[in-house]
Structure formats: C-alpha cells, structure tokens
N, C-alpha and C positions, 0 to 999 in steps of 0.2 A: 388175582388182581390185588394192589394193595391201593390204600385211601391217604389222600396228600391234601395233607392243609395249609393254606398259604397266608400270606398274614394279614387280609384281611378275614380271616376265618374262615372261608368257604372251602370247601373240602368234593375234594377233585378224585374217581377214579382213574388210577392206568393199570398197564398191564406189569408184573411184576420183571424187572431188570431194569428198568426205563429208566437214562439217563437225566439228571437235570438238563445238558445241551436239549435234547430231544423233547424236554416239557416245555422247553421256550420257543421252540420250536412251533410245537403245536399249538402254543398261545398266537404268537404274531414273529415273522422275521424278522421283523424291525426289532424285537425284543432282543430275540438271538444275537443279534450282530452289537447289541449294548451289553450284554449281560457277559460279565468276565469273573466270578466266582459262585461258589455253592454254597448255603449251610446248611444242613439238615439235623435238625433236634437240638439245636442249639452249638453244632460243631461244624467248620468248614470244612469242607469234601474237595477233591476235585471234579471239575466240571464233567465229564464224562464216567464216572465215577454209576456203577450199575444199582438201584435201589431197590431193596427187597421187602422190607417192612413198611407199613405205615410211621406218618409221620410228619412233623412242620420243616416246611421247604422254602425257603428264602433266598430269592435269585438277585445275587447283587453286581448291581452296574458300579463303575469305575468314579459315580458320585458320591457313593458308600465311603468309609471309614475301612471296612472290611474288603471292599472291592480293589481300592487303592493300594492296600499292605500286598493281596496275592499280584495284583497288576507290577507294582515295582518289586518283590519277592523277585515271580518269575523274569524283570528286565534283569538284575543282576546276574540270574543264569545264563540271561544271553549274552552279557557283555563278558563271563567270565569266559563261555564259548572262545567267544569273539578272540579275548587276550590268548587262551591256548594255541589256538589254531593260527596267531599271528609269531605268538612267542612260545615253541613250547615247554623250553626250558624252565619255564614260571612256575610256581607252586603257588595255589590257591591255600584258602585259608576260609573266611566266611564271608558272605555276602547279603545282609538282612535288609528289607523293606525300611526306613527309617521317615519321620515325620514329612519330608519333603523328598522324595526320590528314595533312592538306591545307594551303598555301595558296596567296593568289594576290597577286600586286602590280599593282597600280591606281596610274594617272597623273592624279588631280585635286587638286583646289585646298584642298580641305577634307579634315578626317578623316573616315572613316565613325560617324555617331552609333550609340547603342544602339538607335535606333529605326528607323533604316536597315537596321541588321541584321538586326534583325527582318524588317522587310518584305524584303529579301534573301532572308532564311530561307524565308518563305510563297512566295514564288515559285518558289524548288528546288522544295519541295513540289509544287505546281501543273504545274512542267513534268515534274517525274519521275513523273506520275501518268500525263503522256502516251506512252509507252514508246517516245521518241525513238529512233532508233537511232544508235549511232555508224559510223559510216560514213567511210572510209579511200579518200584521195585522192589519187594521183602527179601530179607537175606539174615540166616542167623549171623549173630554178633563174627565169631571167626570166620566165616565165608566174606562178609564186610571187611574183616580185616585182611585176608588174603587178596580181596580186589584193590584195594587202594595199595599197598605195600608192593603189589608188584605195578602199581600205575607209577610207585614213587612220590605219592603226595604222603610224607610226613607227617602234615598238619593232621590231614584227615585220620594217620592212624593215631598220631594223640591223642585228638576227639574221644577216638573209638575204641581206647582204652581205658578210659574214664567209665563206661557204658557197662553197668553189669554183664555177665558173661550170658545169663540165660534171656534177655532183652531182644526181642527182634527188631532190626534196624530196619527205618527205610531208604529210598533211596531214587533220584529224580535222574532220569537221563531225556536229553532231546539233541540228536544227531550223535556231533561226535562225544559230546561232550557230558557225563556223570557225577553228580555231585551230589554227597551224603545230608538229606534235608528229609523234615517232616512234611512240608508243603502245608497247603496243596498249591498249585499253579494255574494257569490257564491254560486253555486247553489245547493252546498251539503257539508258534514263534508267531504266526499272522495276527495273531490280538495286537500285536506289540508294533505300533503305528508310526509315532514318531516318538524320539528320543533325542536328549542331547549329554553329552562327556561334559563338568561343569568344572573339574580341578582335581588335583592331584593333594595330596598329602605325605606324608609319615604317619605313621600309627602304631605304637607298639603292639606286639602280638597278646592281645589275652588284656591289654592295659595296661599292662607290669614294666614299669619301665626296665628293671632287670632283664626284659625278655628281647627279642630282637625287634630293629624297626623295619616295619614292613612298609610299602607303596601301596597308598590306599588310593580308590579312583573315585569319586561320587560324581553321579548319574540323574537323568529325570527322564519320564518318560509319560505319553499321555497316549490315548486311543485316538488322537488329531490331530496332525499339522496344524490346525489353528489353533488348538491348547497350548501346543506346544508353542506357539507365536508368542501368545500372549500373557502366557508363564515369562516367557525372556524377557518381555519388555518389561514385566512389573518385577525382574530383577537389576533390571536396569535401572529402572527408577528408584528401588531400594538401596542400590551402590549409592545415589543422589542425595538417598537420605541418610543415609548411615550417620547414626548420632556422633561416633570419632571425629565423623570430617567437617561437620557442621559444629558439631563443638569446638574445633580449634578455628573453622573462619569466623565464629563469632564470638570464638573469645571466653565462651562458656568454664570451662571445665579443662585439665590434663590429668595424667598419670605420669609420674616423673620413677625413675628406675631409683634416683637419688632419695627418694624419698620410699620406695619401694611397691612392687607390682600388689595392681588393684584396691590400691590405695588411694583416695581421689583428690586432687585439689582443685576446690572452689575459687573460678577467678572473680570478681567482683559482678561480670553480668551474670554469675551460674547463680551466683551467693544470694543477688536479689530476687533472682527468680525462684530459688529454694525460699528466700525467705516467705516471697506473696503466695507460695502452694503451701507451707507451713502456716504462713496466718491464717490461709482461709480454713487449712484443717481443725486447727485450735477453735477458730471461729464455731464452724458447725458442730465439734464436738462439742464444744459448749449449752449451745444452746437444744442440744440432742440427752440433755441431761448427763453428761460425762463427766466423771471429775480428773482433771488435769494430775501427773505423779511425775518424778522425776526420781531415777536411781542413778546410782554407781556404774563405775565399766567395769568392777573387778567385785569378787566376792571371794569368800575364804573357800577351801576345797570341799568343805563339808556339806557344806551346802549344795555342791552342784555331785557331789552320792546321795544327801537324802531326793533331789528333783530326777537322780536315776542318770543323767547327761556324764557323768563318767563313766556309767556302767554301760551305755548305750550310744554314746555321742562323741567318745574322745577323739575319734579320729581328725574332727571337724575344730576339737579345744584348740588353744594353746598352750604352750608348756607352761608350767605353772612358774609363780612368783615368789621367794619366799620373804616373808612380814612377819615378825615379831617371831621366828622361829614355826611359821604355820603357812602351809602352803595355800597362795590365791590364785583365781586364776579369770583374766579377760573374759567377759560372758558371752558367751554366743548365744543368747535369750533373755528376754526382759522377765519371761513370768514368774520364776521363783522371788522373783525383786516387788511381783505386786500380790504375789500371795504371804509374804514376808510385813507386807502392809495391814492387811486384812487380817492378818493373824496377830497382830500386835494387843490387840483388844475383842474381848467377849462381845457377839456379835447376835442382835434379836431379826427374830423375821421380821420386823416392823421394819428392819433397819434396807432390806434387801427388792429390788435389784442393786447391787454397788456396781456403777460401771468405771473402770479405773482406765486412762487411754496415758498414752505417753509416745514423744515420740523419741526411741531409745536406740543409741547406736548400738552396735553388737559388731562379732567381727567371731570370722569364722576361716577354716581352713578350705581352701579350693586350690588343687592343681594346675601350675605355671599355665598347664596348656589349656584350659577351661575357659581360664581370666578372658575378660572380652567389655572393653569399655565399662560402661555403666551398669550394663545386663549383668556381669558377674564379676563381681568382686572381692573382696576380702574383710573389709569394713565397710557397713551399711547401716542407716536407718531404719528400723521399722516405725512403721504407721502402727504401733502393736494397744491394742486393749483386748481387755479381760472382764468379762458378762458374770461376773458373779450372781445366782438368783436361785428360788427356791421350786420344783415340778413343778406347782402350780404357774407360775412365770414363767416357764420355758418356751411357752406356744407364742405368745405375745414377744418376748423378748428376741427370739430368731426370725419373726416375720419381720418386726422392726428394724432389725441389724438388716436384712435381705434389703429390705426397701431404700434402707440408710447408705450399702454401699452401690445401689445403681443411682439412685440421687448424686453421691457423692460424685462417680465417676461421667455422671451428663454434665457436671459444673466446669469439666475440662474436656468437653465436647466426645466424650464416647457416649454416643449410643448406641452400636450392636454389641449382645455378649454370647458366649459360648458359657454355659451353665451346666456344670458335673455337679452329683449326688453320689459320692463314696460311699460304700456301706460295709457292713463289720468283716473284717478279715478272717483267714482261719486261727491265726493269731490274737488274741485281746485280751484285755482286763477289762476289768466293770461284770457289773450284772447284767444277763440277759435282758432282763425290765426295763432297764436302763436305755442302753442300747433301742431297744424298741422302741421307746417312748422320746431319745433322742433322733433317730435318724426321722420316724413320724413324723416329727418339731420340723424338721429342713424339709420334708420332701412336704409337708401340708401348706409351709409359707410360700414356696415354691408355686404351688397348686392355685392358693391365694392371690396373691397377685399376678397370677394370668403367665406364669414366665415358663419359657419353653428349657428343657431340660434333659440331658440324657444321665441313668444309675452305671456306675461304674462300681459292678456288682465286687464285694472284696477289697476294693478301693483303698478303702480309709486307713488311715491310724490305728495302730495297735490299740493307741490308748482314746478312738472314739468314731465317729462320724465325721464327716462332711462335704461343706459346697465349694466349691472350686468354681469363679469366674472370670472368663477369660475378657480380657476387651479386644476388640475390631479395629485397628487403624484402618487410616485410609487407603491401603493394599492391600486390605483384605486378609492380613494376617492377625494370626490368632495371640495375644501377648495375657501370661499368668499375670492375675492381679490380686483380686479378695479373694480370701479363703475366712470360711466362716467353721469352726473345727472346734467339735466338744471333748473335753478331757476327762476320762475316767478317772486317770492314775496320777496326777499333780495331787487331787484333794485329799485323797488314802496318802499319800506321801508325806505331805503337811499338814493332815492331819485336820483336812481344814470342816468346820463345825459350825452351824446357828444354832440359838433355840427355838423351836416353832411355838406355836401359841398353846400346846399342849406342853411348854417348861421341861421339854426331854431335847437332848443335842440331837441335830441331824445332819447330814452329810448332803452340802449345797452342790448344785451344777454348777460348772466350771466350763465357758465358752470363750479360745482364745480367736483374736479378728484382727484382721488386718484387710486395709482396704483400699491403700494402693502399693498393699506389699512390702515394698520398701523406695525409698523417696529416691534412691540412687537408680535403680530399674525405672520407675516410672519417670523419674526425670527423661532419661533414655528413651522408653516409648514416646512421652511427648515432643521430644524433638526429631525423631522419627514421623510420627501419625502428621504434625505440622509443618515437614521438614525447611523448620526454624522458622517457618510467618507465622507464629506465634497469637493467638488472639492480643490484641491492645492489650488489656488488663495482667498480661502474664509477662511481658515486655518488660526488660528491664531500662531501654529505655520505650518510652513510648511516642516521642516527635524532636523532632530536630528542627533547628531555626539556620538558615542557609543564607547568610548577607553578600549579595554580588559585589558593593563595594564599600570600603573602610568607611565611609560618611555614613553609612547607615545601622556602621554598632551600637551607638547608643537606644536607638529606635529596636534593634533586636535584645540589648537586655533588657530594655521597659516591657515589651512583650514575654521575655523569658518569665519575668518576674509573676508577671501576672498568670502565669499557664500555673509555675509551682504554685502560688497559693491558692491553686483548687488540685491542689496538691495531684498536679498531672507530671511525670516527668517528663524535662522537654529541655532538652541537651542546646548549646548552639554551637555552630560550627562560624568561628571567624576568623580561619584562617584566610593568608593572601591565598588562595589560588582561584581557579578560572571556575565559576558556577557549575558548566556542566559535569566539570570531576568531584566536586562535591558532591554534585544530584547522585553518580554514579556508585559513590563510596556507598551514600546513605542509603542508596538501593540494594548493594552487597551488603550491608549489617543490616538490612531488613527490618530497618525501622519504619512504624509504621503508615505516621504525618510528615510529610515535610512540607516547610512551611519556608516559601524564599522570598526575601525582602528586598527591594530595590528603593529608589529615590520617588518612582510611582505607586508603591504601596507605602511606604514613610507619607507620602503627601493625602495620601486618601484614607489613612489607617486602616491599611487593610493587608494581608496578607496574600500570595499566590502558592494556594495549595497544590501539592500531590498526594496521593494514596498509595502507599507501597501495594502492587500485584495491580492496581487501577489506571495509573496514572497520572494525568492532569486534571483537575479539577475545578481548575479558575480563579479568578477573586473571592475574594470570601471575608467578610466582618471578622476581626478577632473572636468576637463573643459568640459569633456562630459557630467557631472552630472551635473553643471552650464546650458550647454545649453541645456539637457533635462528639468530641471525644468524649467527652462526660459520659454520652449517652450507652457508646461502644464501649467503655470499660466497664461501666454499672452494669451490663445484659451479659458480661463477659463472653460477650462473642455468639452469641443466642439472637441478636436483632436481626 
C-alpha cells in the first residue's frame, strides 16, 4: 500500500500501482470526467500513469494553469494527427501548449486555405470521437533516431540530434499518429471536446529567419461546446476592440512606414489624452513623496558596460553614435541616468528613502514581425522610478509602492489583478541575505494588504526579486503592467554607497517600478478595456454642442464659452448639415455629452441633452449640465 496526500493535506491509503484516473475515480465521477492532468511530488505525470511510492497528488481540471497547458499540449497532437492523415506528405515540426490555445508548424509548399482548415477541423472531430489513447513510449536516443528517419520527418531527426547520445527519449503516440514529446497528455482523444482552427501563419523554423518558413496553424480547444461558444464571442468582441482600429476611427494615434515601424505618432486626440494620464501621474507621484528627474536619450558607451547593458543587453541597443570621437548610444533604460543622479553627491542616511520617478522615453530593438500597435513597439515611455532606501526601509517602502500601484491602476478603472512573486533564479548576484530579506519585503506586503498571489518559484531577475501585476479588462484578459523588481547588480556597478549613522559607507537597496509599464501599452490596454467610451475625464474631447440651425450660433458660442471656463472641453459642431448626421458623427467619435440647440432651447436657455451609450436625456439648465459633467469628471468615472 502506499500513502497520498492531497492538497489539502489529508492523506489517503491505496493500493500500490493505482492510477491518478483511478483515485478520481474513487473520489466521485463527476471529478473523473473534470480532471484532465496529474502532478505528483511536484512534477506532471500522465493521467493513467501507475503510482508506487508515496507522495503529494494534485488532480488538475482544465481550470488549472497546469490543466490547460497538458489539455491544449495534447489538442496540437491531435490536430497534428488530423494534418498527417489528411496531407501526408506534410512534415511536422513542434506543436507547444501556448497562452491561449495551441499550435503546430507544418513543412509545405503552400499556405493552409480556409477550407483546409475546415476539413482539418472535421477530422479532429472524427478522430476525437474515437477515444485514442495517448500512450507514452521510452526508446534509446539511436532507436528514436532510426524511427523518425525512416518516417522521414527531418525536423524530428534534427531535434534528436542535438540530444546527448546516452539520453533516453520519449515519446507520445495516439492511433496513427507519433510524435517525439516529453508530455504528459491526457488520457485519451475523448477529453478533447470541442475545438476551433483560428488562422494560419508563416513561421520560420527554430525563429531564424535564415531558416526556412514553415505553415504554422493556431488552435483553441475547451472540454465544452459552450466554452468553446463563449471563447469565440469574446474574440469577437476583442476584433471590436482592437486598439489599431479604434485608434484610427477616432483619430488617436498611427504608425507610418515613412517615419518608420513601431514608431508612434500622436495625433492631437491621442496627444491630449497622453497628456491627462501623464498629468495625473505626475500628479500623484508627487504628492506620494517623489521627486520628478528628467534625463537624455543617449549616453556615452561607457556607461551602458559599467550598467552591464552591453555585456548582457546589446541585442535589444542600437548601433552606436559617434560624438566627439566616443561612441554614444540611444538608451533602452532610464536607470543608469537616475543612479548617475544619486551619485553625483555624498549621500547620508538621513537623507534616504530617495524616490526619483520620470517619465523617460527609451527605445529598444523588436523584430518587424513582434511589432503590434501600441503593445509593442520600438520607442516607448516608461512610467520608470527608482526606491533608493536603506534594510531598515525596505519592509515599509515595497508595501507602500504595492499599495501605490493598485491605487494608481483603480484611478483608470482596473480593479481585478493577476499578482506573480518571482524568486531567485539558479542564476544571480547579490548575497543570499539579501535576496531573503528582499523577496520577504514583496511576498510580506503582498500578505499585508490581503492580496491574492501566486510564487513563480526561479522567476525573477538575475540581478533580484519580484511582483509582476497583471490587470483585468473588461474581457477578462490578463494585460502586463507593474512590476515592482529589486536590483542587486546596478548598485555594485556604480558603486552606489550612503553613510549610516555609524559614519561607515554602506551599500543601499536599489528597487526599480514601473506602474503602468509604459504609457504606449497602457494606452493600448485602455482603449482596449473601454473600447474607446472612454471615462469623461480621459476624453479628449468631452461634449459637443450641435446647433439645428444657423440662427442659433451665437447662443451655442455663448454656451461654449461658458463650459471651457470650468475648464470642461466642449467642441461645437456648426456646420450646415441636417442634426440627425451630426448626432450620428458625435456618436461614432464617442464623445461623451451632446448638447443640441434649437430656437426652443435659445428661448428657454436650456439645452437638450444626450449621453453617449444612454441616449436622450431631455431638457436640462446649462448649469445642471455644468455641474453634472463636473461631477463625472472629478469621480473620474467611479460615480
């Protein structure tokens, strides 16, 4: 008999071979038919997978993180199935679990059409109905290469050439179809419920553009037809929101080729709306005790070898500059620029916390095929500050920064987050004390204010700890935003030094943060999360004034006048044309009051309002419409 403990500690005899299938089994069926992967002792197994020792067993459903990876792992085996037995001239390649689905890359001649896929699609179907099993196969390294070389998949024997020779491979088959993986899978083609084929690509082989371009498929797959419903609709509605196409109907933002890829230009509505998320950030850093810096875009090259970013970073530089016979070069990081501050002058503890914020452009290298609107780009803002502070200050200083960036991120309506706790790699610098006494610091303030979190054990930075928080739009998807990340290796670099009250130098902590990332992404997510109905307050414009006919312009600038000096902006539209195309426009640029004047509102001084997403509103006092907007932009969107 061996002893199984499950997590919530209680610890279960069976009889020694017993399947995880077979313990969920015995728990309840309804479990059985949820439960699609294994872990035991901290490592995934497969499901059917015979257990001889004691040990912690972890049965995860398709809700899991881990459940998800083996559920779409094992889809891309079937669809790769699927492609053989339709094409089999095709040559597979890899097929990995990835954030949202599956996919696979394929070695032919042609793209996959829309009607390929389809018929792809029905044949999943067809074979998943037959509850193939996956089935798990050891083979020395040359046996491994002897089956694939006479299958004629290439790919797999390059794979499996790379693979020390005395390594035992494994290796996954279900029906006709064998495919060199470590798994594990589930435990039959019947898990695999519904799925859908979402698009086709190119993909070079390995990444290399040097290498050939393969036909890549990506997939999604769920344990329900009705997951599966309702995954499609909320990508539907994400095509709706997609920040590219909402930033050109209203005018926000382009990338122009002419000016060159992920490169961005601000068109006057994006500009004012960068500006009101820039003022308010300034705003609250300020009064969060920050002190405001501004640096350079370029520095000399020495600089960026003593910060290590040549020796470790060049990929991402640009090619250097040369000035006065000395190589410069565009910074892709602000913090050598604010330790460069700090170090300017002999520094006492008296003098410490220093928090230094900026919000500094940087511009970094990404591959043509990466680039993607706002999400990634080339040159970006960060929102970047640096926690300069002494041990004693570190417990206080990271609870306050945790607090400071869910604060910051409710004032532009995200409230749910997704919270990682990175920890020290096998890789690092710093001292072990360190380290312990920093990741402590995050995972205690963490604890402190009640927030929920998962360790992403190895995680972290070479050179430290840290939190990773994700925000929630309104589709439920998960967008990178603050990271709160301590640095071993800038301060040993530069050297950098206080005196504590014992008049001996000491080597301060070093906490670099950023809190919505960079201002070009979060712009992105928030026209995304609001797709474009914008809170009032964030509007670049915020109401428009709509005169039915020429008699009543004058009566609409007198009102204009009066909204700017409560400093509201409030556009007017007096052109000739017919009211309702007006209403229409103002409804497509998603502004948020309109406010239409006729010869009965001139005689009553009154206006007749709409509410963009509301509709009509009725008559209404100027002065109530004053202090209604008032009211909606001061709450920024919280009333």
């Amino acid at each position: 008999m061996i002893n199984i403990t499950f997590p919530d500690k209680s610890i279960k005899e069976f009889p020694e071979g017993i399947t995880p299938d077979e313990i969920a089994k015995g728990i309840s069926q309804n479990l059985a038919l949820r439960v699609v992967a294994a872990e035991f002792n901290g490592k995934m197994i497969d499901y059917n997978m015979p257990l001889n020792n004691d040990g912690e067993l972890t049965l995860h459903t398709f809700e899991t993180d881990k459940g998800k990876e083996v559920f779409w792992h094992s889809s891309s085996h079937l669809m790769a199935q699927a492609v053989k037995e339709l094409y089999p001239d095709v040559l597979v390649t890899i097929g990995p679990a990835i954030e949202n689905g599956f996919y696979y890359d394929f070695d032919r001649d042609d793209a996959f059409t829309e009607e390929e896929l389809e018929e792809i699609e029905k044949k999943m179907y067809d074979i998943a109905k037959q509850d193939l099993v996956y089935t798990r196969k050891e083979l020395s390294r040359n046996e491994t290469l002897k089956l694939f070389s006479d299958m004629g998949e290439t790919y797999k024997v390059e794979i499996l050439n790379e693979i020390p020779e005395n390594e035992t491979i494994s290796m996954y088959t279900q029906g006709t179809f064998t495919d060199l993986c470590r798994g594990p899978h589930v435990i039959h083609t019947g898990k695999l419920k519904a799925f859908k084929l979402l698009r086709t690509s190119g993909a070079y082989w390995r990444g290399d553009e040097k290498n050939k371009m393969l036909k890549r498929i990506y997939g999604i797959s769920f344990p329900t037809k009705k997951e599966l419903t309702e995954y499609l609709q909320r990508i539907e509605e994400a095509k709706k929101r997609d920040h590219r196409k909402i930033g050109k109907e209203l005018d926000l933002f382009s990338i122009s080729d002419n000016i060159g890829a992920g490169l961005v230009l601000w068109h006057p509505n994006g500009a004012m709306m960068r500006h009101l998320v820039e003022s308010h950030w300034k705003e609250r850093h300020l009064q969060a005790d920050y002190s405001l810096v501004n640096t350079p875009h370029i520095g000399r090259g020495d600089l960026w070898v003593t910060s290590g970013h040549l020796g470790f970073y060049s990929d991402s530089m640009y090619s250097p500059m040369s000035i006065d016979e000395q190589d410069y070069y565009i910074k892709p990081m602000n913090c050598p620029f604010h330790i460069e501050i700090y170090n300017t002058q002999k520094r006492s503890y008296r003098e410490l916390p220093l928090r230094y914020c900026e919000l500094g452009t940087v511009y970094r290298y990404e591959r043509s095929g990466v680039l993607h609107g706002l999400m990634r780009v080339r040159g970006f803002t960060q929102d970047d500050a640096h926690i300069i502070c002494t041990s004693d200050q570190l417990m206080e200083e990271i609870e306050r920064t945790v607090e400071f960036s869910i604060s910051m991120l409710n004032d532009f309506g995200f409230k749910e987050f997704q919270i990682f706790l990175s920890t020290k790699p096998e890789k690092s610098v710093g001292e072990d004390a360190d380290w312990q006494q920093a990741t402590e610091s995050l995972e205690n303030a963490l604890k402190k204010l009640n927030l929920e979190y998962d360790v992403d054990e190895g995680g972290g930075a070479f050179y430290g700890p840290k939190i990773d928080i994700k925000i929630k739009d309104a589709l439920g998807r998960a967008w990178q935003c603050s990271t709160i990340q301590f640095d071993f290796n800038e301060p040993v670099r530069f050297n950098m030094e206080y005196i504590g009250s014992d008049n001996q130098a000491h080597r301060p902590f070093m906490v670099h943060r950023a809190l919505l990332g960079s201002i070009e992404r979060f712009f992105g997510t928030l026209i995304e999360h609001y797709a474009g109905n914008f809170p009032t307050w964030l509007c670049p414009v915020q109401g428009i004034i709509l005169n039915i006919t020429e008699d009543t312009q004058h009566y609409a600038r007198r009102i204009q006048k009066r909204f700017k000096e409560q400093n509201i902006r409030m556009e007017l539209d007096a052109r000739n044309e017919k009211i309702g195309y007006k209403i229409r426009e103002a409804e497509m640029r998603k502004i948020p009051y309109i406010l239409i004047i006729g010869e009965k509102e001139e005689d009553s001084n009154t206006v007749s309002l709409r509410r963009h997403t509301q509709g009509d509103l009725g008559s209404k006092e100027i002065n109530d419409v004053i202090a209604m907007m008032k009211e909606d932009i001061d709450s920024k969107g919280n009333n």
